[in-house]
C-alpha positions in Angstrom: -72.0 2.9 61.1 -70.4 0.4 59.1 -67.1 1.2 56.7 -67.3 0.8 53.2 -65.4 -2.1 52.1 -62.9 -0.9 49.5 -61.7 -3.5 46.2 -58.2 -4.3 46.3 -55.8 -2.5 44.2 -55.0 -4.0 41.0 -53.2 -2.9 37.7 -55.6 -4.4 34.9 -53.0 -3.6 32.4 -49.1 -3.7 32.3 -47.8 -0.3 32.7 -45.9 0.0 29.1 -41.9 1.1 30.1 -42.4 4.3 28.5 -39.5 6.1 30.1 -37.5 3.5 29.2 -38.1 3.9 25.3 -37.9 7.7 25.7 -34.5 7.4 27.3 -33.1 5.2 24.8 -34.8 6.9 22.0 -33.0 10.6 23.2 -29.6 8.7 24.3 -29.1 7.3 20.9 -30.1 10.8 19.3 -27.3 12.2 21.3 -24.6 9.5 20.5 -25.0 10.5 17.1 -24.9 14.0 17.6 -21.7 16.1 15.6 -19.1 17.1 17.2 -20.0 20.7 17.6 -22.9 19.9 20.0 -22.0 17.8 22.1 -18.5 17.4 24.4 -16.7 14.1 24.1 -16.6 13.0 27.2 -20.8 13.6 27.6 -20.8 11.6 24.3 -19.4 8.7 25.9 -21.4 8.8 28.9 -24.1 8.2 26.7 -22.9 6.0 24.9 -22.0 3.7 28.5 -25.2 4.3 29.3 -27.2 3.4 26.1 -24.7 0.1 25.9 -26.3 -1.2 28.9 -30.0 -0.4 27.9 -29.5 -2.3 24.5 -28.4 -5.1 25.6 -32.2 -5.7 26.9 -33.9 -3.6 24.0 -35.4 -4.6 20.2 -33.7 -5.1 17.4 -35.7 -2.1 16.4 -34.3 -0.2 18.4 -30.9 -1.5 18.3 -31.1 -1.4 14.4 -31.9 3.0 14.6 -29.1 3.2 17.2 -26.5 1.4 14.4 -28.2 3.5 11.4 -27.6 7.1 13.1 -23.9 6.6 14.1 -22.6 5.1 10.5 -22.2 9.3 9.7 -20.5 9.5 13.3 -16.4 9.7 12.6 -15.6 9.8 16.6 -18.5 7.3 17.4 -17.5 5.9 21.0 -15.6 2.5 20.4 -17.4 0.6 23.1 -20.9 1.2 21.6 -19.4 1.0 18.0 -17.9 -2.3 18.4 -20.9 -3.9 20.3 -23.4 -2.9 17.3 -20.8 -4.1 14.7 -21.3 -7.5 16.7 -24.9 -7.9 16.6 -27.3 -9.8 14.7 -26.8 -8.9 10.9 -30.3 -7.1 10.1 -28.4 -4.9 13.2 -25.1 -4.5 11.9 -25.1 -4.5 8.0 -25.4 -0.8 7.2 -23.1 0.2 9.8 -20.3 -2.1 9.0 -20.6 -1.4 5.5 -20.5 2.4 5.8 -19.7 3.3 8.8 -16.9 5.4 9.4 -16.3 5.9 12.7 -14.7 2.2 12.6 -10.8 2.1 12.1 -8.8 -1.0 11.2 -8.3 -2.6 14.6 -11.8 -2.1 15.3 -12.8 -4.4 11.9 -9.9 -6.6 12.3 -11.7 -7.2 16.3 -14.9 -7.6 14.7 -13.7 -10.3 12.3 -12.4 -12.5 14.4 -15.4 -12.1 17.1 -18.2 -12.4 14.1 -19.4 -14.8 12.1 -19.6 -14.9 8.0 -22.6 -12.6 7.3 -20.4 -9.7 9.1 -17.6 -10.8 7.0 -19.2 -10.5 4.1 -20.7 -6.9 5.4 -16.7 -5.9 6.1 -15.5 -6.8 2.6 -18.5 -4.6 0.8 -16.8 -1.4 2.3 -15.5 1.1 0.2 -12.0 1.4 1.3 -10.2 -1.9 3.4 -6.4 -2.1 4.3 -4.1 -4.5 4.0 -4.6 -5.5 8.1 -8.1 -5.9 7.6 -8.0 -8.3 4.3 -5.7 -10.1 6.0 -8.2 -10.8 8.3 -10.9 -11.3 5.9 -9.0 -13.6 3.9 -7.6 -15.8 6.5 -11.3 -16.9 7.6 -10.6 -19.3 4.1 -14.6 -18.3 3.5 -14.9 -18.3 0.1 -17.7 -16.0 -0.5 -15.8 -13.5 1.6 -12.4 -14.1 -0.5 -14.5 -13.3 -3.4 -16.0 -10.3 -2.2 -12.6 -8.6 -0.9 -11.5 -9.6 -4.8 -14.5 -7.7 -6.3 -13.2 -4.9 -4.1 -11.6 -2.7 -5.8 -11.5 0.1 -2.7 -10.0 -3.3 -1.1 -5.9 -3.4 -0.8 -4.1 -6.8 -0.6 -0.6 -7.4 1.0 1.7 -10.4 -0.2 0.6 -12.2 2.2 -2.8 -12.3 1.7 -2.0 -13.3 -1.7 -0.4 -16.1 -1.1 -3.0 -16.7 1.2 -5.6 -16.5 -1.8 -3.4 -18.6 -4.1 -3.2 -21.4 -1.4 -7.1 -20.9 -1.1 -7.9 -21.0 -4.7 -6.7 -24.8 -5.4 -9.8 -26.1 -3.3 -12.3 -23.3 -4.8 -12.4 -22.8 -8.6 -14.1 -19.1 -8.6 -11.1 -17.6 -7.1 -8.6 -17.5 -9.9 -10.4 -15.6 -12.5 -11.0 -12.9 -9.6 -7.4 -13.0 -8.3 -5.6 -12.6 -11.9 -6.8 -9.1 -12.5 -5.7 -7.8 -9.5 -2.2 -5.7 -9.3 -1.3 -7.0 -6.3 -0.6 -10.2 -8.1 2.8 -11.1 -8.4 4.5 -12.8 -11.4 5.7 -15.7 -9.1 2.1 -16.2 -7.5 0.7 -15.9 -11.0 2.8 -18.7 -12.7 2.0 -21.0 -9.5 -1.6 -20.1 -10.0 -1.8 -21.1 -13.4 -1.9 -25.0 -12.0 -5.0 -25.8 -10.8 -6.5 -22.6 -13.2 -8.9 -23.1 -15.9 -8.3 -22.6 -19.1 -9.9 -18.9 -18.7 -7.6 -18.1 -16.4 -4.3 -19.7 -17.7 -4.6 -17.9 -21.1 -5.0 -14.6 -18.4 -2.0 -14.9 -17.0 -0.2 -16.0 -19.5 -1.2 -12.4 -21.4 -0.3 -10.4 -18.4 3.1 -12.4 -17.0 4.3 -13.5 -20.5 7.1 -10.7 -21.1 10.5 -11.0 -22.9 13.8 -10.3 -21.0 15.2 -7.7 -23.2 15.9 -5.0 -20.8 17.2 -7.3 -18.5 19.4 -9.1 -21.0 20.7 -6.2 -22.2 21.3 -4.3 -18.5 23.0 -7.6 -17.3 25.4 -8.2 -20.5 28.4 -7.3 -18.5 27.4 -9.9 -16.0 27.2 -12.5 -18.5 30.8 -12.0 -19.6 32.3 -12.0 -15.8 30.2 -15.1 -14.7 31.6 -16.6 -18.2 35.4 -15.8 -17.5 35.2 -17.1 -14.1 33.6 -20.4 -15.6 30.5 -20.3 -13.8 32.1 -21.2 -10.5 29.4 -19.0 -8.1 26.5 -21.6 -7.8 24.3 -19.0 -7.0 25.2 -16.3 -9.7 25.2 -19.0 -12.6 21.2 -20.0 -11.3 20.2 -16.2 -10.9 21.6 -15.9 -14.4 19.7 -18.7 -16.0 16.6 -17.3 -15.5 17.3 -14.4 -17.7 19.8 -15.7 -20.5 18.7 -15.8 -24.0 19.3 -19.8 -24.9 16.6 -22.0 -23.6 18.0 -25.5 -24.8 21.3 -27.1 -23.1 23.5 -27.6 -25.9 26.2 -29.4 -23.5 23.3 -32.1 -23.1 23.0 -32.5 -26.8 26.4 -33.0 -27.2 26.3 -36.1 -24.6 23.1 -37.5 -25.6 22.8 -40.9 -27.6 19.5 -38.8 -29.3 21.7 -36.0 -30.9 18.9 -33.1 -30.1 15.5 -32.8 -28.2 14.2 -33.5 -31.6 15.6 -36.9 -31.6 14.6 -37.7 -27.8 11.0 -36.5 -28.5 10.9 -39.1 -31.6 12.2 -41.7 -29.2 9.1 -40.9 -26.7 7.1 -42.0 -29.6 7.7 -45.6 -29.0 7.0 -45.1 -25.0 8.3 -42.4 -22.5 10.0 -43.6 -19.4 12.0 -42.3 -16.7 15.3 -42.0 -18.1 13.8 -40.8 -21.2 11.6 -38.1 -19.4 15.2 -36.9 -17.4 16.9 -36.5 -20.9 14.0 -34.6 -22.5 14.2 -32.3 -19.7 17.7 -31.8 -19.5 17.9 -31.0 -23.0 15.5 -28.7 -22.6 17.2 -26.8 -20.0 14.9 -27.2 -17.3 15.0 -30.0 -14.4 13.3 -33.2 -14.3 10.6 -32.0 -11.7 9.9 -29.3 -14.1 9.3 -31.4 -16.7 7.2 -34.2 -14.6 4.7 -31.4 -13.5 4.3 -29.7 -17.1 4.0 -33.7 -18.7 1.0 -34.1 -16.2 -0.2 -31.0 -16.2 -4.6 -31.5 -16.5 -5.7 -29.1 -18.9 -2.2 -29.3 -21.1 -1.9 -25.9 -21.3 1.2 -26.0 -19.8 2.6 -28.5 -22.5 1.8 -26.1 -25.1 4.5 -23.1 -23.6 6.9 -25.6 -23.1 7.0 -26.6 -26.7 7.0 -22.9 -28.2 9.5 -21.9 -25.0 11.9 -24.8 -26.7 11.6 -24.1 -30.3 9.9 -27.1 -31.5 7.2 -27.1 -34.5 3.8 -27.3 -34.1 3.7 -30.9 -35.7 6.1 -32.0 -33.0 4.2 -30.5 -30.3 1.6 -32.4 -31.3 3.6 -35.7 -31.6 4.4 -35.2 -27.8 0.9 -35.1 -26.9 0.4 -38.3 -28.9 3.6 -39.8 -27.0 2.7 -38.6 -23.4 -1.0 -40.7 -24.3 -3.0 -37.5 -23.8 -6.8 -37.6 -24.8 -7.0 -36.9 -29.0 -9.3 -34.0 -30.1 -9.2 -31.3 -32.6 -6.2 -29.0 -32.4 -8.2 -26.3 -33.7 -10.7 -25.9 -31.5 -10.2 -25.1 -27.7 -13.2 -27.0 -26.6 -10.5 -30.1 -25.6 -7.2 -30.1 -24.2 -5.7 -30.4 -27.2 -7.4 -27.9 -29.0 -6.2 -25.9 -25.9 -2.7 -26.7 -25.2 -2.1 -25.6 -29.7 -3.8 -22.3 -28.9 -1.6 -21.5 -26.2 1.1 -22.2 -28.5 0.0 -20.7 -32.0 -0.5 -17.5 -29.4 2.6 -17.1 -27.2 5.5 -15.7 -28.6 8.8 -17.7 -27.6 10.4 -15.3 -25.9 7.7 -14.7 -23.4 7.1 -18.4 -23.2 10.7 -18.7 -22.1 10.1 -16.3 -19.3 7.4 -18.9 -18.4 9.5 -22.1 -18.3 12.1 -20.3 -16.7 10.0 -19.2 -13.9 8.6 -22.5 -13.5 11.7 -23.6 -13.5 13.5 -21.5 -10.5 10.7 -20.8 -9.1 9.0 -24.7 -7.6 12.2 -26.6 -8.2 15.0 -24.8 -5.9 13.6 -26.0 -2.4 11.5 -28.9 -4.0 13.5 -31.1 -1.3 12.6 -29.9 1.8 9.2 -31.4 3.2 8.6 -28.7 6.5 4.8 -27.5 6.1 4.8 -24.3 5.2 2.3 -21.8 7.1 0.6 -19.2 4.6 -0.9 -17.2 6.8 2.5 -16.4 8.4 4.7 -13.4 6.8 6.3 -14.8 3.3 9.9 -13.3 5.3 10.1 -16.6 7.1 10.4 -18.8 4.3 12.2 -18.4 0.6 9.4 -18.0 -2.4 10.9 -21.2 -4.3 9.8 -23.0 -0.8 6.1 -21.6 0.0 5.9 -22.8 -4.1 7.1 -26.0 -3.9 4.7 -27.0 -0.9 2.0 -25.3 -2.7 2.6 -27.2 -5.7 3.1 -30.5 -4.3 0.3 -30.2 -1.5 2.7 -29.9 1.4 1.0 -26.5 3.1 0.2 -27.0 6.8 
């Protein structure tokens, strides 16, 4: 009797990995589990576990896993930080709202991502310092913009000056950095530079303020510093930013002009070097000062220099005319003229003083010394006047 040939074995379709899904599926249900049912140490045997099996699953899959632990507060790190990593359509909810994350773990994540995670990271409701910091010094600007927008989102001095530093290359950031309390009067005046108009008459509204209490707290100072003649370099420079007089009346005595009035009629006929030094020094302000508000773009900064000095409005216009600025109607502020006589008609002197004299101490003291500065290192290793003057005169590293 012959046997019965058999067929050969074969599978005529692929066996789906069904306890594979199922595994995963019931692993990530228990990684997001609460506290109360489920002991940490099985949670993050789990979560080992399921970190392995991702790596060859769906974004699907992946995508649930992220969704059910942004509620998780002691989600295991390992897993947590290797979803925050992932592709974006992966990673968005979770490091927007997730809150198992603490600041080291986003601070990790920003400087292993790329800008899409970023941008997730800024959205969060609450950020720290540390992790702006971070943000901030990826220089994206989209990202800068969204940690300004934040207002769950705390900035430290650094990043700040980080920001300001930033903002001369990318115009959007000024009006989105002047509102902001962490803003300090120093990084606002050196802000107002490459700001538009907008902006400058911003800042101006908010770091504008009179001296009085500080005039009338330090009046015993005054009168010491006077009957030692001044002799403390430091004292008499602290000191000039606050005191009440504006114009050097020393220089007016000296000058072949008689007044700033008389100098500024001089610049009439042509301004020069020499001429520029004496306007400035009559003024009460140094010659850089003076250079930088002269050239200032939007002229702006001409305006609070004139009502910071005293002079009429007619004169303020003549030095426009002198300094060969473009002509346009002074009582509109749709040209830099029309500008520059709002910011003056609108600024009281007093506060306009405050201006000039931050200007003033602020970019001039170090203007000198040519070592880059580093803004993303801690402002403690440099003096303000310094990290000003390189910004101002382009000398950040």
């Amino acid at each position: 009797m012959e046997r019965a040939e058999h067929a050969p074995l074969e599978l005529t379709a692929a066996l789906a990995p069904q306890a594979r899904a199922l595994l995963m599926n019931r692993l990530c249900e228990l990684v997001s589990w609460p506290e109360s049912r489920i002991p940490a140490y099985e949670r993050q045997l789990a979560a080992d576990i399921l970190t392995g099996l991702l790596r060859t699953s769906n974004a699907d899959l992946r995508r649930r896993c992220a969704l059910g632990l942004v509620r998780v507060t002691d989600a295991p790190k390992a897993l947590l930080r290797y979803l925050a990593r992932d592709e974006i359509s992966v990673s968005q909810d979770l490091l927007e709202n997730g809150v198992g994350f603490d600041d080291s773990d986003l601070i990790a994540t920003v400087r292993a991502g790329v800008a899409a995670q970023w941008l997730a990271i800024a959205r969060r409701r609450r950020l720290g310092e540390a992790v702006t910091d971070a943000l901030v010094q990826t220089g994206d600007i989209a990202v800068i913009e969204a940690v300004l927008r934040n207002n769950g989102a705390a900035l430290s001095s650094q990043g700040v000056d980080i920001v300001v530093a930033r903002s001369r290359q990318a115009p959007s950031l000024p009006m989105l950095l002047v509102p902001r309390t962490e803003l300090r009067p120093t990084q606002a005046l050196m802000l107002f530079w490459w700001s538009d108009f907008q902006a400058r008459v911003h800042i101006l509204r908010r770091f504008a303020v009179d001296r009085s209490v500080l005039l009338q707290e330090l009046g015993e100072v005054f009168k010491q510093a006077a009957a030692e003649q001044w002799s403390d370099v430091e004292t008499r420079k602290a000191l000039q930013v606050v005191e009440r007089r504006q114009r050097n009346r020393a220089a007016a005595e000296k000058s072949q002009h008689g007044s700033l009035e008389g100098a500024l009629a001089a610049a009439d006929h042509g301004l020069d070097r020499q001429l520029l030094q004496e306007i400035a020094h009559l003024a009460g302000i140094k010659p850089t000062t003076a250079t930088q508000i002269f050239a200032d773009a939007g002229g702006e900064a001409i305006g609070v220099f004139c009502k910071a000095v005293g002079l009429k409005r007619p004169l303020m216009i003549a030095l426009w005319r002198a300094l060969r600025r473009p002509q346009g109607d002074p009582e509109a502020v749709d040209n830099p003229l029309g500008r520059s006589v709002f910011i003056f008609d609108t600024l009281a002197t007093a506060k306009a003083q405050t201006v000039l004299r931050y200007w003033n101490w602020s970019f001039t003291a170090d203007a000198g010394d040519l070592t880059p500065v580093d803004f993303t290192e801690s402002p403690e290793g440099s003096s303000q006047a310094r990290r000003n003057a390189a910004l101002l005169f382009g000398r950040n590293s």
